[in-house]
N, C-alpha and C positions, 0 to 999 in steps of 0.2 A: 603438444599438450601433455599435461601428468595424467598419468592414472592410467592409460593407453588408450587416450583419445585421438584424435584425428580431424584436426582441422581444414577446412576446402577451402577453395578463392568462393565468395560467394555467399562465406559467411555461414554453413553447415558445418556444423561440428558434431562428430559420431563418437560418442562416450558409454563404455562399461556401462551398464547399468541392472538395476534389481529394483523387483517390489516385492515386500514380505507376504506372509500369508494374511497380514492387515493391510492387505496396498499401501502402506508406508514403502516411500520411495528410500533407496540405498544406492548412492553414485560409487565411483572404483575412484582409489587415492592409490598414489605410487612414486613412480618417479621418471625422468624427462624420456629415461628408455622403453622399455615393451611390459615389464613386472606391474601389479597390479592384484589389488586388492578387497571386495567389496563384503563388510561387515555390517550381517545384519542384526540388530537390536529392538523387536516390534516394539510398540508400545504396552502391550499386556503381558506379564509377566509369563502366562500360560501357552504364549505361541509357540508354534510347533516351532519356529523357526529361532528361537532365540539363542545365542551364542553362534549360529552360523554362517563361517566363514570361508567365502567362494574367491581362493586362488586364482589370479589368469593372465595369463602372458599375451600381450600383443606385439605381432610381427608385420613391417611394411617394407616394400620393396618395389622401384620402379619396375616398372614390365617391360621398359622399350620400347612401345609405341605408342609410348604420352599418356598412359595410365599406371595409379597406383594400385598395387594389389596390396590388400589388408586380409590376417588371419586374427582372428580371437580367437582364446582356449580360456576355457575354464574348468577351474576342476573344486568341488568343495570340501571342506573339512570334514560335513557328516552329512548324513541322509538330512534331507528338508523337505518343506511344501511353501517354495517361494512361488508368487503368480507369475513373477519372470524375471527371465535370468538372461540376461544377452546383448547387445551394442542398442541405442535411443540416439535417434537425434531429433531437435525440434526445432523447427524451423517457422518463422513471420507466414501468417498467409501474404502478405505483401511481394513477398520472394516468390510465391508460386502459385501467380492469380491464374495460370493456367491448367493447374490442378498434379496429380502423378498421373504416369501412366504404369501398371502395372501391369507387364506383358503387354497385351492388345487390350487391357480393362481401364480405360478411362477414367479418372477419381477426382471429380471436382471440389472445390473448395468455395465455401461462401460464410459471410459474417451471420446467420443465421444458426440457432442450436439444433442440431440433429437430432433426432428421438432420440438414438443412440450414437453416445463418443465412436464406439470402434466402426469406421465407414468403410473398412477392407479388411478380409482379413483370408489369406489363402497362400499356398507352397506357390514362387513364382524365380522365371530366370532372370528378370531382369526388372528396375523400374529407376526413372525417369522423373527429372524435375523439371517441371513447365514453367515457362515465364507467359509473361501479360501476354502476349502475341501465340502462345502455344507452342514456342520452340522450345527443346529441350535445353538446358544449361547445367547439367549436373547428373549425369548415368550410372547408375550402379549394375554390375552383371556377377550374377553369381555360377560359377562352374555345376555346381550341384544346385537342384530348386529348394531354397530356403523358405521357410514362412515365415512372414509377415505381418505386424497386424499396425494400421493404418489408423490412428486415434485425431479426431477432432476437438480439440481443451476446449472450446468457445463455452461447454456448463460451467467449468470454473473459471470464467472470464479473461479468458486468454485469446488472442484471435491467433492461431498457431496453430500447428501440426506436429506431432508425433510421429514416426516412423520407428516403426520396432524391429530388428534382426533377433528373432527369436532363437535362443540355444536350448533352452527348457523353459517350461511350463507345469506349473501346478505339483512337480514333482522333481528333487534333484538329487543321487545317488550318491556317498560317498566314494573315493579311489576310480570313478568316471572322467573321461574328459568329455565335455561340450564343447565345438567350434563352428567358427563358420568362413567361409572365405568368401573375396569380394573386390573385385575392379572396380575402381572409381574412375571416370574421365570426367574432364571439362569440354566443354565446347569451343571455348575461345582458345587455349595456348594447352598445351603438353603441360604434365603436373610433375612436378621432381621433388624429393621429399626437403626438409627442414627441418632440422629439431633447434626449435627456438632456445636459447638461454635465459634463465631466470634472470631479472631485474630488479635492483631494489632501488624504492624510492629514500633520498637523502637529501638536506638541507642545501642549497647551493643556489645556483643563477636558476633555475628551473623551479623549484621548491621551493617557497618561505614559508616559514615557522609562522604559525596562528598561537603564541603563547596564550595559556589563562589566563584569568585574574588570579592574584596572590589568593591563599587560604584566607576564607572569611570576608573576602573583600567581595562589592556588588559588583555583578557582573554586567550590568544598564547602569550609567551615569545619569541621578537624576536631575533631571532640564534639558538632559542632551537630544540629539537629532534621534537617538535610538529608544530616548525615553518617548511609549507612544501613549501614556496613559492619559495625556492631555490632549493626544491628536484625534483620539477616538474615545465617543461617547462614554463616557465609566462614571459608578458611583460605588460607594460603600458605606455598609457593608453590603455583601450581599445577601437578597433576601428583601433588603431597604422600601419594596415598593411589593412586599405579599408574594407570595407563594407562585410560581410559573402554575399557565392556566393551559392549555387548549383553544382555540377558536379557530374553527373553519382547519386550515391546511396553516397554520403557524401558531407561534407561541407567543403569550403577552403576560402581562405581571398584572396578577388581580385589580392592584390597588390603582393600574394606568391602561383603562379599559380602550381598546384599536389601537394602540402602538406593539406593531410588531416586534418581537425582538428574536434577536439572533444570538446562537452561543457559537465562542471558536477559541478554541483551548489544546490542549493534550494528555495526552494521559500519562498515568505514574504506575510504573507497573514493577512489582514483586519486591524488594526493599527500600522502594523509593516513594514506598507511602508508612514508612517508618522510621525518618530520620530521627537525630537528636532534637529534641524540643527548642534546645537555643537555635535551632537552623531553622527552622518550620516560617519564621517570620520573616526573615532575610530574602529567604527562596520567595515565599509567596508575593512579598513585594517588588522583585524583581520581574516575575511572572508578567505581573500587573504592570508595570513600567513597560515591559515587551509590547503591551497593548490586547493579552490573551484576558478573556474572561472567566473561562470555565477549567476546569479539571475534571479529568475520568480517573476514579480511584479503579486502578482494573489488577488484577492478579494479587491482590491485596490478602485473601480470607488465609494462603498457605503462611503468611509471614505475622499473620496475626495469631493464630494458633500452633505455628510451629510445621516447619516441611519433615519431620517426621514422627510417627506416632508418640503420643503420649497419654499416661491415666488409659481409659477402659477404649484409647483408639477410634474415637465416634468424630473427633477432629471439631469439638464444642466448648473447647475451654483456652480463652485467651488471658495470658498472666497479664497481671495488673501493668507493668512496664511497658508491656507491647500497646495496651488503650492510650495510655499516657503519650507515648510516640505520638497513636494514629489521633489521638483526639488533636494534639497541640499541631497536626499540621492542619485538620480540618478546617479549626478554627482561624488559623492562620490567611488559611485560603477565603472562609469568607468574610473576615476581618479586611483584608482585600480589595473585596466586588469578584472572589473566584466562584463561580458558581459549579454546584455538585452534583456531577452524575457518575453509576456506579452500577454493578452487578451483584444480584443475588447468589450467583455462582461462577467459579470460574474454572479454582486449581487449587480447593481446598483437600481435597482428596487425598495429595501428599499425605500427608500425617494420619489419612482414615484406613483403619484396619478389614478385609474383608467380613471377620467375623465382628467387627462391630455392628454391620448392619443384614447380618442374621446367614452370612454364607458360609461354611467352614472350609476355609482354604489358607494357606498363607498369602504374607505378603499384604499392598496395599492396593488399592483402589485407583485404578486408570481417569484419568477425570472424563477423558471421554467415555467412558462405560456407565460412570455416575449422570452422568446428562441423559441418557438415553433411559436407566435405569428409573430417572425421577418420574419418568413417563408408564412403569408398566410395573415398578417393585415397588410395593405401599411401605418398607421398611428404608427404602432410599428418600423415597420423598419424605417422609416424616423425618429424616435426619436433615434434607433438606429447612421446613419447615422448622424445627430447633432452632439451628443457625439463625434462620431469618429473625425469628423474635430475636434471639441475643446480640445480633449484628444490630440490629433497628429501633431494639427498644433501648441499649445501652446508654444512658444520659453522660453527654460530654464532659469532662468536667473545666472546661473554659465555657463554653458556651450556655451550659446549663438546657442543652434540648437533647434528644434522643434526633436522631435522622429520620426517622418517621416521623416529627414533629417540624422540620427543620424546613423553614419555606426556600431557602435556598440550595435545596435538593431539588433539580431541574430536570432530572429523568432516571427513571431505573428501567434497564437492563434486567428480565429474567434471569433467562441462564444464558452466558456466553457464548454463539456459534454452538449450539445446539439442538438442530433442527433434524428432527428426526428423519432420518435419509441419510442424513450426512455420509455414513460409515457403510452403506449398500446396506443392500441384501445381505450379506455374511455378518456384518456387526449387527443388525436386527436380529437375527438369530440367536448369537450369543449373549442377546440381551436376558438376566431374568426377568420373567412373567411375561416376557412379549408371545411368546407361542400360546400359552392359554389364551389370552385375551384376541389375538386374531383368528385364534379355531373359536371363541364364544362373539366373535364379531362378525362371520361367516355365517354362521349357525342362525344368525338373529337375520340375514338380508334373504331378501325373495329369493328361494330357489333353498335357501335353508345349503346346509355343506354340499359337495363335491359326491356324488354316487359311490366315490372306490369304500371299501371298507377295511379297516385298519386290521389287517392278516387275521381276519378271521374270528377277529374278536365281537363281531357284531357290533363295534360304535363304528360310525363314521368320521372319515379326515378331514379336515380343511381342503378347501380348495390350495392348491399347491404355490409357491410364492416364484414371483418372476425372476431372473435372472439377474435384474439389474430393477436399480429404483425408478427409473424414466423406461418407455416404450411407450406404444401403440394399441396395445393389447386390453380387453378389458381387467383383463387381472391386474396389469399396471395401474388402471385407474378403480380401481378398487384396494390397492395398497398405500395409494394417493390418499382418495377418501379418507378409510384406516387412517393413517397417521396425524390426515388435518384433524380427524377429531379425537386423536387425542393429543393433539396440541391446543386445540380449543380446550378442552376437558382440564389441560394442566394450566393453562393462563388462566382461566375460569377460577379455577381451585385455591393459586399463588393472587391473584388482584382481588376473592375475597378475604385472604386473609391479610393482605395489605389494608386493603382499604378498611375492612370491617370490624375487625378485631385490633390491627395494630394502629389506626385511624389514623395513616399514608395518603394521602394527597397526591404526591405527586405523579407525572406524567408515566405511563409503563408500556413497555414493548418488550419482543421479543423477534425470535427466527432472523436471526442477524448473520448469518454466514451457512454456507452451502446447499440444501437442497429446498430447490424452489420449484416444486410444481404448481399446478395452475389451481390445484385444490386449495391451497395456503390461501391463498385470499380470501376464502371464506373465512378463515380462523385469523387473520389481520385485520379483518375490515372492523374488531373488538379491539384493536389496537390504540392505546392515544394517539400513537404517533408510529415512523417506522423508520427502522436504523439499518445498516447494514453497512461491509467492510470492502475495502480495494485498497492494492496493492501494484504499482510497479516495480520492475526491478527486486521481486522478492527471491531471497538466495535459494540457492539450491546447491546443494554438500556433494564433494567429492568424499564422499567415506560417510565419516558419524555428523550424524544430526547436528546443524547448530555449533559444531569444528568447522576449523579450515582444516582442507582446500575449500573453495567454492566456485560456482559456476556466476559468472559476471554475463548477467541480460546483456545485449549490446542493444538492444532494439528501442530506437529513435521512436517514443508512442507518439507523436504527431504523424509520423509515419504508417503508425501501425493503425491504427484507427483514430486519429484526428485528436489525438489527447485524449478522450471520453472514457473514461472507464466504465464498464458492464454493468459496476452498481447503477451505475444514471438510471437505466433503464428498470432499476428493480422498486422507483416511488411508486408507491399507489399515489393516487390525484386525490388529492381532497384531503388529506394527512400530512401533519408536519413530516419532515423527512431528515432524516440525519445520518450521518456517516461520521460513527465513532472509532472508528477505527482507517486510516489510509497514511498514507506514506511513497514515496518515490527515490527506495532504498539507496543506501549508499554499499557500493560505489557507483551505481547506474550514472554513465556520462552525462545524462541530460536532468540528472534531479535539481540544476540549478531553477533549473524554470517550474518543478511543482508549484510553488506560492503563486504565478503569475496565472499559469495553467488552471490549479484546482479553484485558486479565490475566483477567478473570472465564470468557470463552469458554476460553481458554488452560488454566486451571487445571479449569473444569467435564470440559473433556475427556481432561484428564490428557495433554498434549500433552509431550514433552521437550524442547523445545528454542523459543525466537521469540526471533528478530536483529532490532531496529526498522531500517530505512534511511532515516538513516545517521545517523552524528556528525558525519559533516563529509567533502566534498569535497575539498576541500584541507588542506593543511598547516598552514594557519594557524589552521584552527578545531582543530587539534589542540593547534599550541601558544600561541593567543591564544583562548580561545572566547568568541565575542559578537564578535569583531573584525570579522564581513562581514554584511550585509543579510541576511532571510530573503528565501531562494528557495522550495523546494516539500520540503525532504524534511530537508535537516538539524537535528537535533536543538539543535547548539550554537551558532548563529544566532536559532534561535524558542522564545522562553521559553515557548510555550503548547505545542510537544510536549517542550520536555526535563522539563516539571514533567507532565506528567501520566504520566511514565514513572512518577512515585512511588507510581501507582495500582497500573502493572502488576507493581513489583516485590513490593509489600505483596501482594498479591490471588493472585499468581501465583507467585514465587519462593520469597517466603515462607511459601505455602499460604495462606493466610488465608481463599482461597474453596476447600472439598475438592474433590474430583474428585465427580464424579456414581458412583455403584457400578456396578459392574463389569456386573450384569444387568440395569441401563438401559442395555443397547445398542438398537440399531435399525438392522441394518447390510444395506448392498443386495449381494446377494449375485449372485456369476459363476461362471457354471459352465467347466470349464477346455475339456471336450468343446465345448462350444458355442462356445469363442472359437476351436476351432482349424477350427471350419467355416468357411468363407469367406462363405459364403450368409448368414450372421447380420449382412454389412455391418462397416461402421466407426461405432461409437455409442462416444459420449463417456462416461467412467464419472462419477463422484463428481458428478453432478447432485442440487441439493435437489431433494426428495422433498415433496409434498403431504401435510398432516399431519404431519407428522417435523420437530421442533422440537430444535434441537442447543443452546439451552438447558435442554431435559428430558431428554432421554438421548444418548447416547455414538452418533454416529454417524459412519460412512464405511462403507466398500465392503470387502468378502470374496470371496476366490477360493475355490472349492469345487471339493474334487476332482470325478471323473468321476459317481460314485454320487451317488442322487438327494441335493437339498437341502432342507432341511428350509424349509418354506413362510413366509413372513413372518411377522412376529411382529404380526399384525391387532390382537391384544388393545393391545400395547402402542402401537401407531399410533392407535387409537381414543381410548387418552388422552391421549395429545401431542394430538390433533386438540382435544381439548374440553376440557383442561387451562387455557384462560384464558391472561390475560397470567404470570402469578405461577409459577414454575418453582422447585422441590422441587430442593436438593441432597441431598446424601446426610444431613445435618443438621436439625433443626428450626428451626435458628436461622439457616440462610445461604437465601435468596433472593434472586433475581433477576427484574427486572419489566420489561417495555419494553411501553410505551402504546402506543396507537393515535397519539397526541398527538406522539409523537416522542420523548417522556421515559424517562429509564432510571433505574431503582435498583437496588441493591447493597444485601444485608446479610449483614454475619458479624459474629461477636461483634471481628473484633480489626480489620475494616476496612468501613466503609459510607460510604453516600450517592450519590449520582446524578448525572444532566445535563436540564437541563429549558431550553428559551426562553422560557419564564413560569412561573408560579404557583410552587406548594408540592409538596415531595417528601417525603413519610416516609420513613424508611430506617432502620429499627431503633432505637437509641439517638439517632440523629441522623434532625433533622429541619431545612429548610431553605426559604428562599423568596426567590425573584429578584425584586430589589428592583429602578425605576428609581434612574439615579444622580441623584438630586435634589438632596444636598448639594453648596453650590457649594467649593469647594476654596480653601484658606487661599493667599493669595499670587496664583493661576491668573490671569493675563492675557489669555489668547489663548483660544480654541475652532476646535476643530476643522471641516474644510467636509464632511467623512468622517459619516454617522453611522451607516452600515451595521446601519442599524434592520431588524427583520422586517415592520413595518409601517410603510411611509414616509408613510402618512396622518397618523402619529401625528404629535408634536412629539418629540423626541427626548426633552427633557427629562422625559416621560415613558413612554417606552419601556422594559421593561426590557432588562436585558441579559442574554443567553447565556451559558451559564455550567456548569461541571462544581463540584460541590462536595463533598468527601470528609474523612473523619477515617482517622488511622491510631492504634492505639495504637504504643507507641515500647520499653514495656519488657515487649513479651508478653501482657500482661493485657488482659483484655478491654474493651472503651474504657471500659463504667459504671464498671471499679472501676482503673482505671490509672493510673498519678503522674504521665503521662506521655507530651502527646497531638500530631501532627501535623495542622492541619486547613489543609485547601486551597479556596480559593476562586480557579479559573480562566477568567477570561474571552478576550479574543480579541488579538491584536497583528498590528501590520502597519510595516512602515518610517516610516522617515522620509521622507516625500517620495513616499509611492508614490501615485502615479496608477491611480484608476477610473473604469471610461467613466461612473459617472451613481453615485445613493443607494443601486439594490439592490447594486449593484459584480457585475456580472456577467462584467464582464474586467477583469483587471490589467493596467494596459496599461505603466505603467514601475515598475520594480524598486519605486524608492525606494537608500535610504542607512540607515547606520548613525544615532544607538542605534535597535533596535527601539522601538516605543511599545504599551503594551497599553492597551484598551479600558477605557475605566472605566466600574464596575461594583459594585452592592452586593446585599448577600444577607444576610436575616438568618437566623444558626445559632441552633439549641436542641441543646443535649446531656443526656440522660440518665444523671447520674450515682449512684453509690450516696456516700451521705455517708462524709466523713472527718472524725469530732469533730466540734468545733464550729464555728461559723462565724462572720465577720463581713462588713462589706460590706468589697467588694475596692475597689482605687483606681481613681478616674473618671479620673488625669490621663494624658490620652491622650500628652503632652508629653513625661513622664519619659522619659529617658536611662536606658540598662542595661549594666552592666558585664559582658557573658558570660565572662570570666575568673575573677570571684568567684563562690562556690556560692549558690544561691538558699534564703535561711532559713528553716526549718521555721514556719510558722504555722496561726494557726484561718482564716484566707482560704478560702472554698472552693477558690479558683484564682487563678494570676497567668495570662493571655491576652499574649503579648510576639505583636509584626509582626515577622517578618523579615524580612530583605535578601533580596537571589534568589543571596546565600551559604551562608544560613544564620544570618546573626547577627540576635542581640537584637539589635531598634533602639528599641523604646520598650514601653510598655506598650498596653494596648486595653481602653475599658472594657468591663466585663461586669457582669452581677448573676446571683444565684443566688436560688433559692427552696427551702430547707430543706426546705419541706413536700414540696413535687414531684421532689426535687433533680434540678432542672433549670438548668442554667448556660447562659444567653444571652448573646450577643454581636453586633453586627455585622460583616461583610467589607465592604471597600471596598478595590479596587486604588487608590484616589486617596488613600488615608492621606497621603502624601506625594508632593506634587507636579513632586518632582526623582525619584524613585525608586518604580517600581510596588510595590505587595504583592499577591504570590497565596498566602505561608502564612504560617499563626498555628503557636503551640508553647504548647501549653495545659500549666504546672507546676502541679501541688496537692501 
């Protein structure tokens, strides 16, 4: 590893690491030897900790008796107060369903949220990694007793472990060194060291080039198999049928009273909701062709007013050119059928001065401090407030409405991932006006303040604040309380000046990302609706924030918890529910199957609303897409998430997978009397639940009035418990399956197939098998040094490869008897040029360059068709040229199988055969059909 990491059989990797004196996390970047270096940069300009920079060398060395011994040293540039400074590794609970053992102290693991993350924490000699069976498989021994502390991630929706080899804490000396030393063993074989060499990926038999489309040209051919705006429901403009309404737990359009509807879109974030006006139109119909409805304007307000100060610094004044941008793509979008949702707040604060809103300090305004601010400084929210009117009452000038008028304005967004807690106890503190208002919030509950008396001065103190935001303790659930009301108090305040003054309509939520205690549902259940964000595979930096290096997730989430992300479990019942924010980052090996994964979870639970983040960062992937490298999140950059969007929009837009019925719920239920007692603590709500599979039934969390509640539903917990992989939708014919293995399948009649890293998958009509790519490639000169095999023992050449592979029908009918078919076969991409530290690639250490390259890869399809007539054999010549402007002639062919472009167009034919008797139509996929040009879909005509 770089930076002076340390990778294990077994998949535990131990890296440098730091959190600031704002737990912002800080990874160690270096190089393949022992050198290393970790810079920290908090987010507030005033941290104690800013510019400091912790020197440190790591040294490894066999021991001889099948153990490696590791030293860290670190030494830092100046005195600091980081929270810690010292070696992390974080490991799958999957890995270690037997828990640690440290020393003789037992430390179990379970998918449940613990009152508190830290579940050990003490000086010890030795600890221990458990498997399922409780044998050790991974030992650490330290010479000296080290401390320790022993973190459960399951509150930030991780099901993992932390292990911390602590060097300092809370305080770090300049011209010091801190170390620590440490034996490692395995269980299974003797460890001997490796220093993997760096890999770059390059065009060749392994890699094909995914080129753009030309400048200016659309990136969807419309008519083609990838135009899906005729495959799924759409109208324009949007708006077309009155203003998004509310009803029960989903959303419907005034003017078309019980039809449900559904938004699924992405979002545009930071100059990619300011292109040039002649692009705004091009993009948004392209959008629309993909088959997406919606757009999130999100991180919008810095690029409208400018990311740094200008005029009196109040960050309220957007030049006329920037409206002009933002109005013409608006318009664009619901010219369309794009429908509009957006934030009151996100990361305006760039450009805001601290003494514009009344603090004398230098410098700007952290946007996390402004979110928190809006809640307890009346000269923050009122700058708040400003914006809002100027953002909402602003009249478009295409459209001629203000977005407070605008019926296709589909949900607003308060403030972004601003939920008070977020930032602990320490950022509450540094909050202005929070210390008054919770010593005047004290003061006003039974028992009136705390007895001590503030040195002497005859007032009394506040009751003292907790350690951390969650516990067990009354004071915890009186810090709970505290905050739900005054998150009540600021939604209250922002929905009536929406509604009242700026006469806003549309749908409002809030509390969309981090601290979810059990009190917040009081302050939701005022909610239209409720949104919140997930994330796999999200990066994590060797060094600066949002640089390379980074830290590559490796963890299979069908593995890790059944695909399911944490948000599932954060719906209240009886509220639309949406997730504007998620993504299954690139380069995460398995993000081919998000589409398949999230639209199925999506649609089982009858969810209304998933925003993928993002399309694009910038402006230019809006109006060039493919024109910049894949980073970690945009869609229009990495052909392996913008094509598996065509799973979610089939499966989930267009219904294809139903919702589960309505009495497959399984919902955790809160009593309102007990959240209002303090004594019940600070507990995290919307936790999985043991046995409760949110592939089998409908689950999240319920508020219950006062009067008793009716007792869990045991009977139906008993089945999800022993229900098997194979999950029952409300259908005979749609299941869902996730192995032990890691493999996923889908089936409905009008969309299936799976994700598997080898063998064979049935999937209803379709069936399929991950081929190595063995065929050498016509022309290929070069090979890649890349082979980001699962098993580097192998040769590559017979490895197979990773892969998602799906059919859609195209004209409704169900795939056997369809004219008319989408089939995808998705495997993996990476840059030009990108740099891994070694064959597993377990850091990305440089970007890379344009064109993307995907992974080459084959799989053979079978599809189960009903006959049409009669048949003959179809054409082998893989060669043929296709005119997709002439209509395709009725014959006895069972099928013509055409490759296409990553536009949409015919590019040639593909052989197939057919078996009359079985009617079964085989084919193979190969992204290396063409050695200038990847393919990940086929367009099956009969």
């Amino acid at each position: 590893m770089f930076g002076g990491g340390l990778s294990l059989p077994g998949g535990a990797t131990f890296v440098p690491w730091s959190f600031d004196s704002n737990w912002k996390p800080h990874g160690a970047s270096g190089t393949p030897g022992g050198a290393f270096v970790i810079e920290c940069s908090p987010a507030t300009e005033n941290a104690a900790d800013f510019g400091l920079v912790i020197n440190g060398n790591a040294n490894f060395r066999e021991t001889g008796d099948g153990g490696v011994e590791a030293v860290w040293t670190v030494s830092p540039s100046r005195n600091g107060s980081p929270r810690f400074v010292g070696v992390q590794c974080t490991i799958p609970k999957t890995d270690i369903l037997g828990g640690l053992l440290a020393d003789a102290t037992h430390i179990p693991v379970g998918t449940a949220i613990p009152p508190s993350p830290h579940i050990f924490s003490n000086a010890v000699r030795s600890v221990a990694f458990l498997g399922a069976g409780g044998a050790p498989w991974l030992s650490l021994e330290f010479p000296e007793p080290q401390e320790i502390l022993v973190q459960d991630n399951a509150r930030w929706g991780a099901q993992n472990i932390s292990l911390r080899l602590i060097l300092a804490a809370d305080k770090i000396e300049a011209g010091r060194e801190y170390s620590t030393r440490v034996v490692f063993r395995v269980s299974e074989s003797p460890l001997a060291l490796s220093i993997p060499k760096p890999v770059r990926v390059e065009a060749g038999e392994d890699w094909i080039p995914c080129p753009p489309p030309a400048p200016g040209a659309d990136w969807i051919e419309s008519g083609s198999a990838l135009d899906f705006s005729a495959v799924i429901p759409h109208h324009e403009p949007a708006g077309k049928f009155g203003r998004v309404i509310v009803v029960g737990d989903h959303f419907e359009f005034e003017n078309r009273p019980g039809e449900q509807v559904r938004f699924c879109g992405v979002n545009l974030v930071h100059s990619a909701n300011v292109p040039e006006p002649e692009n705004a139109d091009r993009f948004a119909a392209n959008l629309a062709r993909m088959g997406f409805n919606s757009v999130r304007i999100h991180h919008h307000e810095a690029f409208l007013v400018g990311a740094k100060p200008r005029g009196d610094g109040a960050a309220l004044d957007v030049p006329s050119w920037n409206w002009k941008k933002f109005d013409a793509l608006v318009a664009a979008c619901i010219r369309h059928g794009l429908y509009i949702t957006t934030d009151l707040f996100v990361s305006r604060t760039k450009g805001m001065t601290w003494r514009a809103i009344g603090i004398d300090r230098d410098g700007t305004v952290p946007d996390r401090e402004f979110k928190l601010m809006c809640a307890f400084y009346e000269p923050a929210y009122s700058n708040l407030v400003e914006w809002t009117r100027i953002f909402m009452t602003h009249k478009n000038r295409f459209t001629g409405r203000s977005l407070a008028e605008e019926p296709a304005l589909c949900g607003i967004g308060l403030i972004n991932e601003g939920n008070l807690g977020r930032d602990g106890v320490d950022g509450l503190k540094k909050c202005p006006g929070f210390a008054k208002a919770w010593a005047e919030w004290c003061a006003a509950r039974p028992g009136g303040s705390a007895s001590a008396q503030a040195g002497g001065s005859g007032g009394s103190v506040p009751r003292p604040l907790p350690t951390d935001v969650y516990g067990s303790t009354t004071t915890h659930g009186e810090l709970a309380l505290f905050l739900a009301e005054r998150e009540a108090m600021l939604f209250s305040r922002l929905r009536a000046l929406l509604r009242d003054e700026l006469g806003c309509n549309a749908p409002l939520s809030n509390l969309n990302a981090g601290y979810y205690p059990g009190q917040y549902l009081q302050t939701m259940r005022d909610f239209d609706y409720i949104d919140t964000h997930f994330y796999y595979f999200h990066p994590r930096f060797l060094g600066k924030n949002w640089r390379f290096p980074t830290v590559i997730e490796a963890d299979n989430p069908f593995m890790v918890n059944g695909g399911v992300p944490s948000a599932t479990w954060r719906r209240v019942l009886g509220k639309p529910f949406c997730i504007t924010e998620w993504n299954w980052a690139a380069p995460g090996r398995q993000r081919s199957a998000a589409g398949l994964a999230t639209g199925s979870l999506a649609a089982l639970q009858n969810w209304s609303g998933i925003w993928r983040f993002a399309w694009s960062h910038t402006k230019e992937g809006v109006e060039a897409p493919g024109s910049m490298p894949i980073r970690f999140f945009d869609l229009h950059s990495d052909p392996v998430q913008r094509a598996s969007e065509y799973a979610t929009l089939a499966l989930y837009l267009r219904g294809d997978m139903p919702p589960l019925p309505p009495d497959a719920e399984n919902a955790e239920t809160w009593r309102e009397d007990e959240l209002r007692d303090p004594k019940r603590g600070a507990v995290q709500f919307g936790s999985p639940r043991k046995g409760v599979s949110a592939w089998k039934c409908r689950v999240g969390t319920r508020l219950a009035a006062d009067a008793a509640v009716p007792a869990a539903n045991e009977a139906a917990e008993a089945e999800n418990a022993s229900g098997g992989d194979r999950v029952q939708s409300n259908a005979s014919d749609n299941h869902v399956s996730i192995s032990q293995s890691g493999s996923m399948l889908i089936a409905t009649p009008r969309t299936c197939g799976g994700f598997a890293e080898s063998g064979r998958i049935n999937a209803g009509p379709l069936s399929f098998e991950i081929c190595a790519p063995a065929m050498p490639m016509a022309g290929s000169s070069s090979t890649s040094t890349f082979s980001r095999s699962f098993d580097s023992s192998k040769p590559d050449a017979a490895t197979p490869v990773t892969a998602s592979v799906w059919a859609s029908s195209l004209d409704g009918a169900p795939i056997a008897s369809s004219k008319r078919l989408l089939v995808a076969h998705v495997t993996d991409a990476a840059n030009s040029g990108a740099v891994f530290d070694g064959p597993e690639a377990r850091s990305w250490m440089e970007q890379g360059a344009t064109p993307a390259l995907v992974r080459r890869g084959r799989a053979t399809i079978t599809l189960a068709l009903e006959p049409h007539g009669s048949f003959a054999a179809p054409s082998s010549n893989v060669s043929r040229s296709f005119d997709s402007s002439k209509p395709v002639a009725a014959t006895s062919v069972a099928a013509t199988v055409f490759r296409l472009s990553p536009t949409g167009h015919r590019v040639a034919e593909v052989p197939a055969s057919f078996d009359p008797v079985s009617g079964k139509l085989s084919l193979t996929a190969d992204t290396g059909y063409d050695h200038a040009s990847a393919t990940f879909f086929y367009e099956i005509v009969r």
